[in-house]
C-alpha positions as CSV (number, residue, x, y, z in Angstrom):
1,X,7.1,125.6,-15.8
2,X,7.3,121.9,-15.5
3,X,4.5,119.1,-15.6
4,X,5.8,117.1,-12.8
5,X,9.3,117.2,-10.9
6,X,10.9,114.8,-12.4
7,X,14.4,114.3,-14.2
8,X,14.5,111.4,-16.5
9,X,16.2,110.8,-20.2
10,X,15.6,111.3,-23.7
11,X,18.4,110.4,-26.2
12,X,20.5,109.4,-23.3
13,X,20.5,112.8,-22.3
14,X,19.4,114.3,-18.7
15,X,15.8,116.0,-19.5
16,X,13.0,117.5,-17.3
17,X,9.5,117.7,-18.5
18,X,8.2,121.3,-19.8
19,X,4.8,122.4,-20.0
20,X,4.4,123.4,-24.1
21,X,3.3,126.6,-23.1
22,X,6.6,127.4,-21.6
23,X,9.0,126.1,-24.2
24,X,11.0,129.8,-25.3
25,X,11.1,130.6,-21.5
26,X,12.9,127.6,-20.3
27,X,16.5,128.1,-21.4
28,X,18.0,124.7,-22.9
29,X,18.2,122.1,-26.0
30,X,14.7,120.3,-26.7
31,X,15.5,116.6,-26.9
32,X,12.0,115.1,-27.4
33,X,8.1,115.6,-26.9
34,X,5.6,113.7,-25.9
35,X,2.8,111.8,-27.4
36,X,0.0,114.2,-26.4
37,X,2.2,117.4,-27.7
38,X,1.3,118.5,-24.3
39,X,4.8,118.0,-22.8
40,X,8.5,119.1,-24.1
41,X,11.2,116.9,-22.5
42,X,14.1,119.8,-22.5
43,X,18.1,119.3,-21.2
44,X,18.7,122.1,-19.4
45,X,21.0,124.8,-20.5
46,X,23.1,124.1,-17.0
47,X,23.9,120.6,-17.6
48,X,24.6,120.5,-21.2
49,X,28.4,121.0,-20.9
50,X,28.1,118.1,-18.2
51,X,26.6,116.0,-20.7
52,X,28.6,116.7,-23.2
53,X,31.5,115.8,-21.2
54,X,29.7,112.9,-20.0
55,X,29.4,111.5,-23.5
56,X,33.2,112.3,-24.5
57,X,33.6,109.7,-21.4
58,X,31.3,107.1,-22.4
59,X,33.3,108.0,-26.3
60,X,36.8,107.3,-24.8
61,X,35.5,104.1,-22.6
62,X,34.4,102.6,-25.8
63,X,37.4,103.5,-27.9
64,X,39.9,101.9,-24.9
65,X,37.6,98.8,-24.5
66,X,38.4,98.4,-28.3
67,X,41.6,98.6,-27.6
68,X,41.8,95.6,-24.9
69,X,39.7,93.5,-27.2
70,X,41.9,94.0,-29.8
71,X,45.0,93.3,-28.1
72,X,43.5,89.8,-26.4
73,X,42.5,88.6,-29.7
74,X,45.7,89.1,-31.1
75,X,47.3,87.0,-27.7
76,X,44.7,84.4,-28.1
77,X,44.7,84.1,-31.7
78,X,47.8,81.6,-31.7
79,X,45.4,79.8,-29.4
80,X,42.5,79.1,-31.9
81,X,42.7,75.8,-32.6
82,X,42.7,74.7,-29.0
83,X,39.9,77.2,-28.1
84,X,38.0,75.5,-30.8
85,X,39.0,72.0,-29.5
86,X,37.6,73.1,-26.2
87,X,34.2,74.5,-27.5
88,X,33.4,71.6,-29.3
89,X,34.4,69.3,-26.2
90,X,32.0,71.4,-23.9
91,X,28.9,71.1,-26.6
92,X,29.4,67.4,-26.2
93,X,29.9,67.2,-22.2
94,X,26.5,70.2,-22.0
95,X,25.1,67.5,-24.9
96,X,25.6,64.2,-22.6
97,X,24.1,66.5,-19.5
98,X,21.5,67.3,-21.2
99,X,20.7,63.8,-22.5
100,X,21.0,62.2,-19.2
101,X,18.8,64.9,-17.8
102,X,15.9,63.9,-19.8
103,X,16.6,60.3,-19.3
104,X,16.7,60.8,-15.3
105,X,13.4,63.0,-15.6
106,X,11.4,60.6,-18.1
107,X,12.5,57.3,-16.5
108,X,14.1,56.2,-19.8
109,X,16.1,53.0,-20.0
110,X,19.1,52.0,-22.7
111,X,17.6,49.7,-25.7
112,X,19.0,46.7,-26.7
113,X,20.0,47.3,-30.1
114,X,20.0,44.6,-32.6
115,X,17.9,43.7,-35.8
116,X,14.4,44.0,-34.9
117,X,12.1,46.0,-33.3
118,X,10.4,45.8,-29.6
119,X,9.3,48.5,-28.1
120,X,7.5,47.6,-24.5
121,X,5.5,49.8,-22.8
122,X,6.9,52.9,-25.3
123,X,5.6,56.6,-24.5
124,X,5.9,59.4,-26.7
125,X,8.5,61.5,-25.5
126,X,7.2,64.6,-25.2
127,X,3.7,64.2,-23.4
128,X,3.7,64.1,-19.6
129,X,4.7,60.8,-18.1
130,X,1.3,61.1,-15.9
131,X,-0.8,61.6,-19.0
132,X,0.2,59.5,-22.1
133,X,-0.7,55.6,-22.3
134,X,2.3,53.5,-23.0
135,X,1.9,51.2,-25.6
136,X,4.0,47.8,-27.3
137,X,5.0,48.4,-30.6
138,X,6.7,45.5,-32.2
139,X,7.5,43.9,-36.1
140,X,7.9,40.0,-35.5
141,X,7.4,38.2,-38.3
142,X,6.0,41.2,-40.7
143,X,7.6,44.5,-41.7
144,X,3.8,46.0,-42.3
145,X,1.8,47.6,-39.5
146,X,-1.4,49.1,-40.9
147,X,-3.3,50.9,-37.8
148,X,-7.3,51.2,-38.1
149,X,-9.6,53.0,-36.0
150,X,-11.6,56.4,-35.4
151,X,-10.4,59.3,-35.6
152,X,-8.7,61.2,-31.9
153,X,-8.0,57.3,-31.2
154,X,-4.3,57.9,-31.0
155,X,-3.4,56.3,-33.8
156,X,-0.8,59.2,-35.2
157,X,0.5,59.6,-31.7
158,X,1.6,55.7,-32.3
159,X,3.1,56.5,-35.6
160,X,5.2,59.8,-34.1
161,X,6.2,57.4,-31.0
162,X,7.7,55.0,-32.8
163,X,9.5,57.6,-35.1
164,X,11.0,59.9,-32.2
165,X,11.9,57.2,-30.4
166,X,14.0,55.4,-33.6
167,X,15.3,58.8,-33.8
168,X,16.6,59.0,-30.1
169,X,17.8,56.1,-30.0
170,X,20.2,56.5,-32.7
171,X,21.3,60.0,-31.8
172,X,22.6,57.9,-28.2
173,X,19.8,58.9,-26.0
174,X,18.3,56.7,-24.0
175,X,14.1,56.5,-24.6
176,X,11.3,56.3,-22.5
177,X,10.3,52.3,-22.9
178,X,10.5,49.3,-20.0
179,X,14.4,48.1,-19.7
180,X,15.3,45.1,-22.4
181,X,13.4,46.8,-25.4
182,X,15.3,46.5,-28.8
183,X,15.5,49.1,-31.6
184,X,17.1,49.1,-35.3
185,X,19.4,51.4,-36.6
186,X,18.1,52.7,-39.8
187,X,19.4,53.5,-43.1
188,X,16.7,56.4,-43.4
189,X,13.1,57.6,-41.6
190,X,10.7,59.1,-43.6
191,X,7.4,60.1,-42.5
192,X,4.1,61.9,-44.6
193,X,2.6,62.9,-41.5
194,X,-0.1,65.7,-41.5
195,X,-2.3,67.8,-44.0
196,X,0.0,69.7,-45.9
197,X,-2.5,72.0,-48.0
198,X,-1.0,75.1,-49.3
199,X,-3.0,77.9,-51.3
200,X,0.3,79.5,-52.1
201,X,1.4,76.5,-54.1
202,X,-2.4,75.4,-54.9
203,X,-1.6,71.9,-53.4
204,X,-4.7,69.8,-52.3
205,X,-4.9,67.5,-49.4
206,X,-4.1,64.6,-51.5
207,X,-1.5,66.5,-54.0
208,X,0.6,67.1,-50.9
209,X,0.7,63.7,-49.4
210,X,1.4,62.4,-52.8
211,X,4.1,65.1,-53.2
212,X,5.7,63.7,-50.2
213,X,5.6,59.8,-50.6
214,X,7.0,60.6,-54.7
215,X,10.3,61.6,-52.8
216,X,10.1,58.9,-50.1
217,X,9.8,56.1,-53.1
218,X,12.9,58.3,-54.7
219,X,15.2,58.1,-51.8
220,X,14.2,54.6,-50.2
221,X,16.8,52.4,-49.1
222,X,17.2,48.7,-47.6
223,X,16.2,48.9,-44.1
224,X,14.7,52.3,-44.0
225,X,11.8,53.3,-41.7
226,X,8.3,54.7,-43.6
227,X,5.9,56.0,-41.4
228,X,2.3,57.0,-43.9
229,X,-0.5,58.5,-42.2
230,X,-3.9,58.4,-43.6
231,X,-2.4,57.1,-46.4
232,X,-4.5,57.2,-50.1
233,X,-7.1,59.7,-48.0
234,X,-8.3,62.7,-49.9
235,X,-9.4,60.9,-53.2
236,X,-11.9,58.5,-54.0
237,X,-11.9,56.2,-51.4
238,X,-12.0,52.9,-54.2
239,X,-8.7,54.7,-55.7
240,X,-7.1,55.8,-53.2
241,X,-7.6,52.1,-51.4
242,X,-6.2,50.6,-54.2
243,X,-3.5,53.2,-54.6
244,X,-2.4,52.9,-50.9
245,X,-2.3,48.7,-51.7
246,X,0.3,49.5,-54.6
247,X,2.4,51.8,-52.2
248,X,2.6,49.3,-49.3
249,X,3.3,46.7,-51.6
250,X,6.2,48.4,-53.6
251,X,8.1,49.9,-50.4
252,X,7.7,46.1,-48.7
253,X,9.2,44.2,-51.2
254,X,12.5,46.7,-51.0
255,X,12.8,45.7,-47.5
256,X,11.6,48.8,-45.4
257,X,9.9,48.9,-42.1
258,X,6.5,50.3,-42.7
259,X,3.2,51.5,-40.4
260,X,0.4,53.3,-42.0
261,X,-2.8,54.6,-40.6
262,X,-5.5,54.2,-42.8
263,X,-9.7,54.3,-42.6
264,X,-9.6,51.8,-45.6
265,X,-11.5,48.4,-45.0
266,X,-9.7,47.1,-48.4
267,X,-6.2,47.1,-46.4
268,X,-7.6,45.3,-43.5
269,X,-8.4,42.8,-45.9
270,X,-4.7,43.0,-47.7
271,X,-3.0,42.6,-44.1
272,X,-5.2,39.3,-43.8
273,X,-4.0,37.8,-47.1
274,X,-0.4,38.6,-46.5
275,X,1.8,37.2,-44.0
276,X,4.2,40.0,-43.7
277,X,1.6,41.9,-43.0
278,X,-0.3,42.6,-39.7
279,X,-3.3,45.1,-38.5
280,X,-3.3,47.0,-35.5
281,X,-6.0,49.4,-34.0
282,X,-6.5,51.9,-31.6
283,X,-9.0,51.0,-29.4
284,X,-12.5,53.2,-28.7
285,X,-14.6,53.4,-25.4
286,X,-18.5,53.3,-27.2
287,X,-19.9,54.0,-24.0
288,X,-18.1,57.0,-22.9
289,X,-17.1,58.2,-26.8
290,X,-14.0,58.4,-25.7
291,X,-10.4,56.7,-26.8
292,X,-8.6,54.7,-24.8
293,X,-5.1,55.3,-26.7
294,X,-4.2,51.5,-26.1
295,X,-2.7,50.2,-29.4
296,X,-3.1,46.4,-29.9
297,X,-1.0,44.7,-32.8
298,X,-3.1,41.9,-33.9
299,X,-6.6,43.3,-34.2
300,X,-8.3,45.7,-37.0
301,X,-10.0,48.2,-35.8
302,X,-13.5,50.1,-36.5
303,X,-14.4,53.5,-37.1
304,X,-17.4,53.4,-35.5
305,X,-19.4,56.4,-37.4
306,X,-22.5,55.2,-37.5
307,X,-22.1,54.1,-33.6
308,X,-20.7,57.3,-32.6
309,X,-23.3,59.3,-34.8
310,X,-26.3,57.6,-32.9
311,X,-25.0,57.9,-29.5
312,X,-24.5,62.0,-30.5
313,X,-27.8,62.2,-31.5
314,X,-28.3,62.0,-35.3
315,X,-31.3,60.8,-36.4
316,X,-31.9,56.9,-36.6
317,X,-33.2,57.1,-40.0
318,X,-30.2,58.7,-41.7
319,X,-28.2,56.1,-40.0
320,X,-30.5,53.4,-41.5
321,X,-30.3,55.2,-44.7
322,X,-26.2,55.3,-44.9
323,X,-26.2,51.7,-44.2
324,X,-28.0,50.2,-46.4
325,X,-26.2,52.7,-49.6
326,X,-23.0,51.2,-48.7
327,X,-21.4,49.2,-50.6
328,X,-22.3,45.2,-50.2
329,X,-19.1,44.1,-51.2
330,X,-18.1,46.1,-48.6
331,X,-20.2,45.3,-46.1
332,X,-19.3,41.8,-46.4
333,X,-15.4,42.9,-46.0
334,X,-16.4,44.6,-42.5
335,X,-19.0,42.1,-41.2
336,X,-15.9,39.5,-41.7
337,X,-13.4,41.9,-40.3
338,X,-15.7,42.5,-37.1
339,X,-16.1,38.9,-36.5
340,X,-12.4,38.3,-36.7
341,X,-11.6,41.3,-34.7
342,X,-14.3,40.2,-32.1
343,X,-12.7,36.8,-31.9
344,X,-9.4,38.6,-31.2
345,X,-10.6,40.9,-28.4
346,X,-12.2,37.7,-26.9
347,X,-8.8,36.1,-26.9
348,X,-6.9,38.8,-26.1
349,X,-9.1,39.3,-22.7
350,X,-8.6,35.9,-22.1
351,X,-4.7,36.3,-22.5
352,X,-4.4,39.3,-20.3
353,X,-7.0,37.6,-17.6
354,X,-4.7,34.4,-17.7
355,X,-1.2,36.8,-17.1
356,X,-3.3,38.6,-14.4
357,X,-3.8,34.9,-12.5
358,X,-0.2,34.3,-13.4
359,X,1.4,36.9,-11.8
360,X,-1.2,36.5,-8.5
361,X,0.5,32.9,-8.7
362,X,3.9,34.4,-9.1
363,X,3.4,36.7,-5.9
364,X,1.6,33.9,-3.8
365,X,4.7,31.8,-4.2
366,X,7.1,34.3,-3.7
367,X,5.2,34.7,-0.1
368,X,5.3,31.4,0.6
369,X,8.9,31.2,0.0
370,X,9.7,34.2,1.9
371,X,7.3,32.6,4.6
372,X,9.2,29.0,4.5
373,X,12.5,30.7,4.3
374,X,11.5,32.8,7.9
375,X,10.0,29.4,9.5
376,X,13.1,27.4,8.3
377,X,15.7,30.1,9.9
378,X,14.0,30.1,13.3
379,X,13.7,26.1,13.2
380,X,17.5,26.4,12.7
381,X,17.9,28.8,15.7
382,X,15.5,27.4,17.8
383,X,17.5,23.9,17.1
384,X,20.6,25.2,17.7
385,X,19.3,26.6,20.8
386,X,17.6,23.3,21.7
387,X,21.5,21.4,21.1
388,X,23.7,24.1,23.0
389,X,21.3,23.6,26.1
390,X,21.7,19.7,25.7
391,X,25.5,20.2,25.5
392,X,25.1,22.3,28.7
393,X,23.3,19.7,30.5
394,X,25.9,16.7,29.1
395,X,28.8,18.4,30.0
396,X,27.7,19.0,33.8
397,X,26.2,15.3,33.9
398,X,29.7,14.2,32.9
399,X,31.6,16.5,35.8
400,X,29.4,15.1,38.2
401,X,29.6,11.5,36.6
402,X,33.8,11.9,36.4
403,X,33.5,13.3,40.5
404,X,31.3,10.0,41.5
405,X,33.7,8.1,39.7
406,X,36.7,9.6,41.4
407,X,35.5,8.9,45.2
408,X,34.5,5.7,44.0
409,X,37.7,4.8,42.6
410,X,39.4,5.8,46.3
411,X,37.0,2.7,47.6
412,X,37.9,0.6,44.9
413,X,37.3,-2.6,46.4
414,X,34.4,-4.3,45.6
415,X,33.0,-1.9,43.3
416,X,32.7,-3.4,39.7
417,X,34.8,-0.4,38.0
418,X,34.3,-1.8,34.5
419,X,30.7,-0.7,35.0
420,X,31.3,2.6,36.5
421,X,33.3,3.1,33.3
422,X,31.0,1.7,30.9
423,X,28.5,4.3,32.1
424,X,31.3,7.0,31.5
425,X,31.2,6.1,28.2
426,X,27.8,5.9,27.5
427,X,27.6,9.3,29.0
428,X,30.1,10.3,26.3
429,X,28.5,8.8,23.8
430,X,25.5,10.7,24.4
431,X,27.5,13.9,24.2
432,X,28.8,13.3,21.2
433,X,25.8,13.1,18.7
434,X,25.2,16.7,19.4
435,X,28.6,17.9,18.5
436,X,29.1,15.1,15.3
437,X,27.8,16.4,11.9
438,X,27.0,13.3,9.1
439,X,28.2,14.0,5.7
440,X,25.5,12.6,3.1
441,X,27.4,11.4,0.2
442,X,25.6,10.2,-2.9
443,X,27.3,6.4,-3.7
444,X,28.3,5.9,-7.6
445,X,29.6,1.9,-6.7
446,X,26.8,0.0,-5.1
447,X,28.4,-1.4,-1.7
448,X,29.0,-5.1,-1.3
449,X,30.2,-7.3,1.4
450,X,34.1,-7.3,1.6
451,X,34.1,-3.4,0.5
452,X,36.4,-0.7,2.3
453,X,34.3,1.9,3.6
454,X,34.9,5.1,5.6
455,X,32.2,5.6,8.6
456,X,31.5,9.4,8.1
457,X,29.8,9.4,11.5
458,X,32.9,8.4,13.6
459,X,35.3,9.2,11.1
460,X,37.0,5.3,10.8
461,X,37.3,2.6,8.0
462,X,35.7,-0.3,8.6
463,X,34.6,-3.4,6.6
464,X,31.4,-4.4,5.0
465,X,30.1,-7.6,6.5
466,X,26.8,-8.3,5.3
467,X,24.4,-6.7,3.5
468,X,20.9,-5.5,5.7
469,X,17.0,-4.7,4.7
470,X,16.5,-1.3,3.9
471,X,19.8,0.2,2.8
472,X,21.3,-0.7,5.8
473,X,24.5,-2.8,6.4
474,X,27.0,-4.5,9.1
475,X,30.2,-3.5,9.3
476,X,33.2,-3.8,11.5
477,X,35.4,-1.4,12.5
478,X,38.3,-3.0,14.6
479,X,36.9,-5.2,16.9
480,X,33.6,-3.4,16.7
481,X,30.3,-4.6,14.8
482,X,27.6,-2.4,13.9
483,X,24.3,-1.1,11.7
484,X,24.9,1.9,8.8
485,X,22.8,3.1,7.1
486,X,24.3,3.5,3.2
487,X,24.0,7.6,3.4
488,X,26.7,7.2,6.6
489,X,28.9,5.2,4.1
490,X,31.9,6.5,1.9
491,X,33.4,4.0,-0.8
492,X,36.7,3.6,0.0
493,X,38.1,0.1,-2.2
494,X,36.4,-3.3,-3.6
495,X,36.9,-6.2,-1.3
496,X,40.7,-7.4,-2.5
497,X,40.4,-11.1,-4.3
498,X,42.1,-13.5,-2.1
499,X,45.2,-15.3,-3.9
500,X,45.6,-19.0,-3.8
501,X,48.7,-19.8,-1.8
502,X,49.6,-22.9,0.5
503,X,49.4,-22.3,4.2
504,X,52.8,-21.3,6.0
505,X,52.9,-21.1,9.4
506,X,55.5,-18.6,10.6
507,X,55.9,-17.5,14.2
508,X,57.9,-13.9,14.2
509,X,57.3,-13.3,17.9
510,X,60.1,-12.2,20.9
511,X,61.7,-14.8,22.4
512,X,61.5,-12.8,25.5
513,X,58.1,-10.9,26.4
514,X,57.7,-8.0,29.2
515,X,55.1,-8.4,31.9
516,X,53.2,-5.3,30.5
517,X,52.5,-3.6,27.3
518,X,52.0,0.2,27.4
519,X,49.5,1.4,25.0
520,X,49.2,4.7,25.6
521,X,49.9,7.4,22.2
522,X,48.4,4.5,19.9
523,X,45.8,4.9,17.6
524,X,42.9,2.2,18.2
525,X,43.5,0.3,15.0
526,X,47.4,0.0,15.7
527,X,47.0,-0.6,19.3
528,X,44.8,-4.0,18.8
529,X,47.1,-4.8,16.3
530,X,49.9,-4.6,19.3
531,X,47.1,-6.6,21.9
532,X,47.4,-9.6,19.4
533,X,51.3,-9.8,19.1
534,X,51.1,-9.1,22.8
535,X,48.8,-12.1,23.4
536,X,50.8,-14.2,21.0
537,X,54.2,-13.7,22.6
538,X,52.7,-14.6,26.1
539,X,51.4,-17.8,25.0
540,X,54.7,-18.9,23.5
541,X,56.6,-17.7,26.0
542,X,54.1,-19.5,28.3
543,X,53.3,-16.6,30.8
544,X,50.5,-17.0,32.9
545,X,49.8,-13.3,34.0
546,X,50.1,-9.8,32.7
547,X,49.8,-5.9,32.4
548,X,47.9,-4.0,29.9
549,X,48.4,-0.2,30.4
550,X,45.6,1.9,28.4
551,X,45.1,4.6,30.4
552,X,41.9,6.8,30.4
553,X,41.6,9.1,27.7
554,X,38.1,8.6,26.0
555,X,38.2,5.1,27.0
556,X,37.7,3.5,23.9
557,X,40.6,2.0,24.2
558,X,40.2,1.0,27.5
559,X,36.7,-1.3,26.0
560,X,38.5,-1.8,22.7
561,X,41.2,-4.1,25.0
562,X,38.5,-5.9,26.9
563,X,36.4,-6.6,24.3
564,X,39.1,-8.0,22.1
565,X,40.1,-10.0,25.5
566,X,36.4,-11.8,25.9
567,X,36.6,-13.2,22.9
568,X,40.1,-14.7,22.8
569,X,40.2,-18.0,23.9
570,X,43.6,-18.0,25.6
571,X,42.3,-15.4,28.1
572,X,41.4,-17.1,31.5
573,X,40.4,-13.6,33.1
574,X,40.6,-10.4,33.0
575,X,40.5,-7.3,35.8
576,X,40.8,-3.6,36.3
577,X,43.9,-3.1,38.1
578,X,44.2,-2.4,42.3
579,X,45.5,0.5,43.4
580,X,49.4,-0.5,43.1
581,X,48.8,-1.7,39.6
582,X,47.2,1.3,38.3
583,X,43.6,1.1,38.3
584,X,41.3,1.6,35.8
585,X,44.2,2.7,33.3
586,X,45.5,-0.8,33.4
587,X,43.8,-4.2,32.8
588,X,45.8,-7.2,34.0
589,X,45.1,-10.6,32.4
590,X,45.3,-14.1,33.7
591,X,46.3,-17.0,30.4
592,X,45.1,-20.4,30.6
């Protein structure tokens, strides 16, 4: 009896399918047929209590989930205010996502906003980033942009751009334009984009754009953004240029930013005679007949029908033909307008050829820097390296030097010590200028003779004592004369003017003087101070021999004492001492 075995479900009821034929001998309710008439879908007698029960089920399910709704909305309901707190909280966190979503998938950046408007390298927002050109739309000194150009050129996608993205940017959303572009917030935007032709309200092509820009001039406010496309199109083109030269010029002068596409040569003309006013095109690839989308601000553009027409095919004569019915007047308007705009381009090429050598500049320098930067680090190391070696080799000269010097000193006799030491110190000497750094200063008083200075080199004050060739000078520290040069000089005080008093001469010696003076813990400038009394109590205490004890050390004080001694008059000789008297660390001195 059935046309295939099969149960499956008509009316939510369990149903097997019936051959037509056999409809009063299959015992059950029919539910539904098919759409052949061929088939009867029938629930069989055996299962209709089952279904029936079934559904009283499914009845009570319902009426219980009722209940539990009911019962939670009544629990909750003392809650509404919250819950409603919490919705709206959640549209603005899924709102911010969603916003930083696009941003993160479009590359955008946040504007700088401010009171004009500079849009670098803006895309339209909703054409793929590896399609649409980006482009630099900016109002400088002019609220007017009037873009020219033929048709497909992109000049509508430059209007929309610049509309989405003033839109974006004041809903919070970051837009799709290179980091440190500037937007306005606007009072209003308005836009008559589009052909707006309705047969239902018998509008034309230019009663609806007119429809449009009648409420725009209604409802236009200080610092409101109109965006006209094709504007006075769809009329006769001497009217509707005129007409479109009366619009721009009553929404400018109420202070609203403006851009308008237009085919009109007459407004290429009016944003030359205005200041306020600028031209832009969209620019046209003649030998591929093909737009480039670039928009440049600065530069009128050309329709290029007759070009365009020619290249497709049309007939040369009808070219010739439409050229020479145009208008002269016109003509002359367009033959100017080309010359300007070729000028323009030329300039333009020349600008963007110049940034190109710029930036080739830019990056050539940046290599050599990075180039001078490696060379000078390994100078440095290799320097470093060069001075650490030195030091290596000093420091093992002078162990050996201070071991010579030790046996030597066990057969002191007749060995001239002063010279072994002398060598010592040389040896030092040598040592140091890998270890002393010189501090440049830059010198605000201009050094003179008499002047306190500070040696940065060794760290002492000295005196200046004459002035050299060549920014150098003589100066004595101590007992010691020597060559600066000015950059090793620090200004310390002006030579102090010497007050006229009559001689007195005072003796504030001891009476009673000690055979030796022990010089060891002085600094160098207080122990020649301590030579000179030394040398002065001898003499009046009429001693003909004595000790100076100096010790070692670094044995500048050692040659400090001896050079102080050869050239005082009152010293007969001078010695190392022997090896009861102390050695080298003493220097005993014979009076006249």
């Amino acid at each position: 009896m059935l046309n295939d075995i099969i149960i499956t479900k008509r009316n939510d009821r369990f149903v097997v399918p019936v051959k037509v034929e056999n409809k009063n001998k299959f015992k059950g309710i029919i539910q539904d047929y098919s759409s052949s008439g061929e088939t009867i879908f029938i629930e069989p007698q055996a299962v209709v209590e089952l279904s029936n029960k079934i559904q009283m089920l499914r009845n009570e399910e319902a009426r219980e989930i009722e209940k539990i709704l009911i019962e939670l909305s009544e629990e909750i309901k003392i809650y509404i205010q919250e819950l409603k707190t919490n919705l709206h909280i959640l549209v603005d966190i899924d709102f911010t996502f969603a916003k930083a979503k696009y941003a993160k998938t479009n590359n955008c950046t946040k504007p700088i906003v401010g009171n004009e408007i500079d849009l670098m390298q803006a895309r339209h927002p909703l054409l793929p980033m590896d399609e649409v050109i980006a482009n630099d739309i900016h109002f400088n000194n002019y609220r007017v942009i009037i873009i020219t150009g033929p048709n497909t050129g992109g000049k509508t996608v430059a209007l929309k751009t610049l509309g989405l993205l003033s839109i974006m940017a004041q809903c919070g959303m970051l837009i799709p334009v290179k980091a440190g572009s500037k937007v306005l917030l606007f009072d209003n935007i308005f836009a008559d984009i589009g052909d707006e032709q309705s047969i239902e309200q018998s509008l034309s092509t230019f009663s609806s754009h007119m429809k449009n820009i009648i409420r725009i001039t209604e409802k236009l406010t200080t610092d409101s953004l109109v965006l006209l496309d094709e504007l006075g199109s769809g009329t006769d083109p001497k009217e509707g240029a005129s007409l479109a030269i009366s619009l721009l010029e009553y929404i400018k002068v109420r202070g609203s930013f403006i851009m308008a596409t237009t085919h009109y040569p007459e407004l290429k003309a009016y944003a030359y005679n205005n200041a306020d006013v600028v031209n832009a095109s969209t620019k046209f690839d003649i030998d591929t007949l093909s737009p480039t989308y670039k928009l440049s601000i600065g530069i009128p553009g050309r329709s290029n029908a007759f070009e365009i027409s020619r290249r497709l095919g049309l007939n040369a004569k009808i070219i010739d033909t439409a050229k020479d019915n145009m208008d002269f007047n016109n003509t002359e308007i367009s033959t100017l307008i080309n010359k300007l705009e070729d000028q323009s381009r030329f300039l333009e090429d020349k600008i963007a050829q110049s940034e190109e050598e710029s930036n080739q500049l830019r990056q050539s320098r940046l290599q050599f820097d990075e180039k001078l930067i490696v060379f000078e680090s390994k100078n440095l190391q290799l320097r470093n390296i060069a001075e650490e070696e030195a030091k290596k080799v000093i420091y093992t000269a002078k162990l050996e030097a201070q071991k010579i010097i030790d046996e030597l000193l066990k057969y002191q006799d007749g060995v001239k010590l002063h010279k072994l030491v002398e060598q010592k110190s040389a040896l030092n000497r040598l040592g140091e200028q890998f270890v002393k750094t010189t501090k440049v200063v830059k010198q605000t008083h201009k050094l003179a003779q008499g002047d306190k200075v500070r040696v940065l080199s060794f760290g002492q004050s000295a005196t200046i004592t004459k002035l050299l060739p060549k920014s150098n000078y003589e100066v004595k520290m101590g007992i010691l004369t020597t060559t600066i040069h000015k950059s090793d000089l620090e200004f310390i005080e002006k030579k102090p003017l010497k007050k006229k008093s009559q001689p007195i001469v005072t003796y504030s010696g001891k009476r009673s003087v000690s055979l030796e003076l022990d010089l060891r813990g002085f600094r160098f400038e207080d122990a020649m101070i301590e030579v000179s009394k030394y040398i002065d109590n001898l003499i009046v205490n009429k001693m003909k021999q004595a000790s100076i004890i100096h010790g070692h050390g670094t044995n500048a004080l050692k040659f400090g004492v001896q050079e102080y001694l050869k050239g005082n008059k009152y010293i007969k000789h001078y010695r190392y001492g022997k090896g009861g008297e102390g050695g080298s660390g003493v220097t005993v001195i014979e009076l006249n």
